[in-house]
C-alpha positions as CSV (number, residue, x, y, z in Angstrom):
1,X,155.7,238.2,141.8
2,X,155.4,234.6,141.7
3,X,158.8,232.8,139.5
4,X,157.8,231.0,136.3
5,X,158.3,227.5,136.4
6,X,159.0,225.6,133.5
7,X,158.9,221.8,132.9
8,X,160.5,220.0,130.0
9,X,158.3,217.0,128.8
10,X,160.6,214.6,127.3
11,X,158.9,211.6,125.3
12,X,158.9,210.3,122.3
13,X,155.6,210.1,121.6
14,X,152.5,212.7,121.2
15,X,149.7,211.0,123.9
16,X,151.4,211.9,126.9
17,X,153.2,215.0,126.1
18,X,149.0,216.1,125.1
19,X,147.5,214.8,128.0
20,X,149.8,216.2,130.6
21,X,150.8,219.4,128.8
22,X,147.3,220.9,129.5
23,X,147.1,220.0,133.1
24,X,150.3,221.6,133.8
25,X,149.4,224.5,131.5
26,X,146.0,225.0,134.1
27,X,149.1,225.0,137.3
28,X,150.6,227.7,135.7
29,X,153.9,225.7,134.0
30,X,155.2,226.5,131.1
31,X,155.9,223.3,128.8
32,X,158.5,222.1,126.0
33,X,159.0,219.2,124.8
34,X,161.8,217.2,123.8
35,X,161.8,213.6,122.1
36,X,164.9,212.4,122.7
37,X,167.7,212.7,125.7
38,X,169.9,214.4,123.1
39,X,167.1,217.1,122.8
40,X,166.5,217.2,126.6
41,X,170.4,217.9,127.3
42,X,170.1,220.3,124.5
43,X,167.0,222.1,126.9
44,X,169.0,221.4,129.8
45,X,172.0,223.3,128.9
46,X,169.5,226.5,127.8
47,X,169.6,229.9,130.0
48,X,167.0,229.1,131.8
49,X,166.8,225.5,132.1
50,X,163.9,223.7,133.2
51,X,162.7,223.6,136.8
52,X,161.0,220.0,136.6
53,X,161.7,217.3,133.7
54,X,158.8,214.7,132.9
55,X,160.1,211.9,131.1
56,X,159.2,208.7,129.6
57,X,161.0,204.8,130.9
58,X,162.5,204.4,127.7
59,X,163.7,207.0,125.2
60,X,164.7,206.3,121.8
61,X,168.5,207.0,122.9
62,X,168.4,206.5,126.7
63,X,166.4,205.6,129.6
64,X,164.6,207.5,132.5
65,X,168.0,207.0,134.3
66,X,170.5,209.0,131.6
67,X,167.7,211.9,131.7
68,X,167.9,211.7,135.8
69,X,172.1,211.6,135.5
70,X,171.1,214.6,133.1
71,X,169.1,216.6,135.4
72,X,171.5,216.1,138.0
73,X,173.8,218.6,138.0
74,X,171.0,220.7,137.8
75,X,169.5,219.9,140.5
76,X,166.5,219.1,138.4
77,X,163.5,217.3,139.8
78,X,162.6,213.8,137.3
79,X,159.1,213.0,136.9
80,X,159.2,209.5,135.4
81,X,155.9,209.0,133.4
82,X,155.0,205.5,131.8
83,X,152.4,203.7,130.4
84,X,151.3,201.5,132.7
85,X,151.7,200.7,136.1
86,X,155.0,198.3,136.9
87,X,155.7,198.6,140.8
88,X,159.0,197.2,140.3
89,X,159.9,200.0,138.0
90,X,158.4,202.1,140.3
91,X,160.1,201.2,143.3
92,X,163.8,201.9,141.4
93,X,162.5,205.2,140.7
94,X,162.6,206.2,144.1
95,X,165.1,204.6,144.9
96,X,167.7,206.0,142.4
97,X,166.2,209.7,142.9
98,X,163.5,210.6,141.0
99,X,160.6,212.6,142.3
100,X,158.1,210.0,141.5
101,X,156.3,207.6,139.3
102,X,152.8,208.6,137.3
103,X,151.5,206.8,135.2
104,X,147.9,207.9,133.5
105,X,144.9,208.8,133.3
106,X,146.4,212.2,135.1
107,X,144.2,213.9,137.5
108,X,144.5,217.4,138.1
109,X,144.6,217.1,141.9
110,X,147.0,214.3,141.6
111,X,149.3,216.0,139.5
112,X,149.4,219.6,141.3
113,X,150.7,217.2,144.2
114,X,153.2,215.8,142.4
115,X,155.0,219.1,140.8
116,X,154.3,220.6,144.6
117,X,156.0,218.0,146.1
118,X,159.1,217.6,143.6
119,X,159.7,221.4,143.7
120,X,160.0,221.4,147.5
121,X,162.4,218.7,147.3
122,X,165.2,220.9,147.6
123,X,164.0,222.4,150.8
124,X,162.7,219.4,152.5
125,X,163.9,215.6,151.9
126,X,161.5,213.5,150.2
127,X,159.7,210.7,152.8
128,X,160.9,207.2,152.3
129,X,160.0,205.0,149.5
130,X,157.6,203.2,152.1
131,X,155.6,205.8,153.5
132,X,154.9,206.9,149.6
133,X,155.2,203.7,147.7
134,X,151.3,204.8,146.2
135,X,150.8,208.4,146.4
136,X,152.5,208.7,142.8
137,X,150.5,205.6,141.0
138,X,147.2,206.5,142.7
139,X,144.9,203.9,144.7
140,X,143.9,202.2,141.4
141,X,147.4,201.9,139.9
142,X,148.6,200.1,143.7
143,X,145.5,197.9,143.2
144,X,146.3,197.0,139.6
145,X,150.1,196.6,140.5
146,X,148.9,194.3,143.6
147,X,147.1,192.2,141.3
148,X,149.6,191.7,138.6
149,X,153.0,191.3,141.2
150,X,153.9,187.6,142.0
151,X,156.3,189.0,144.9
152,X,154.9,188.1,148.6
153,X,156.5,190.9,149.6
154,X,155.8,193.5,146.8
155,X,152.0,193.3,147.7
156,X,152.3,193.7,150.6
157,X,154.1,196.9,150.7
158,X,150.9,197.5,148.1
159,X,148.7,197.0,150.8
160,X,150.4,198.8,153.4
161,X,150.1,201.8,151.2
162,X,145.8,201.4,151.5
């Protein structure tokens, strides 16, 4: 029998919770939802404590970085979910040691990736930050992010991801 996995959506606000909740639901994850990091430590410190954590850039009492200093401890994979594409952003998300970077419109395929490849993080290190710099954002978040970075160097690690 197959372990039931649970992911805590933490956000503040109802799109993304609803749009991702389903698509998860459809993998076989059980969802809650938190809207705040003090609700998410509160989930944290449950029984049975979350196996992944999706969570927005900016709560209303903390950032994506106090949930991943949360989940921690835990051993907890982050998810970090936001509105919009920011490669920046996205590049210190991997490099401080979340799991990844989505940002929507979700797709199924995309997202069964993602959860596959933050729960096997424990088991096998994640690849470098330049050998995935646009699995997580999807082709047309790079493109997008290659058209609105002024950094030389930024697009072209975009590119490199093609």
């Amino acid at each position: 029998m197959q372990a039931r996995v649970r992911a805590l959506l933490v956000h503040d606000e109802e799109r993304p919770v609803a749009e991702l909740k389903p698509l998860l639901e459809l993998q076989g994850i059980e969802t809650m939802q938190a809207r705040s990091c003090a609700e998410a430590e509160s989930a944290l410190a449950c029984v049975e404590p979350p196996a992944l954590i999706f969570t927005d850039t900016v709560l209303c009492d903390g950032t994506w970085t106090d949930m991943q200093s949360l989940a921690e401890h835990l051993e907890v994979p982050v998810i970090v979910v936001s509105r919009f594409v920011d490669l920046p952003v996205y590049l210190d998300v991997l490099e401080r040691g979340a799991a990844d970077y989505i940002v929507p419109p979700f797709r199924e395929v995309d997202l069964a990736w993602v959860v596959e490849s933050a729960l096997l993080r424990d088991t096998v290190r994640a690849p470098s930050v330049s050998s995935r710099a646009i699995t997580g954002i999807g082709f047309e978040g790079a493109q997008h992010a290659q058209n609105h970075t002024a950094s030389g160097a930024r697009t072209a690690h975009a590119q490199a991801g093609r």
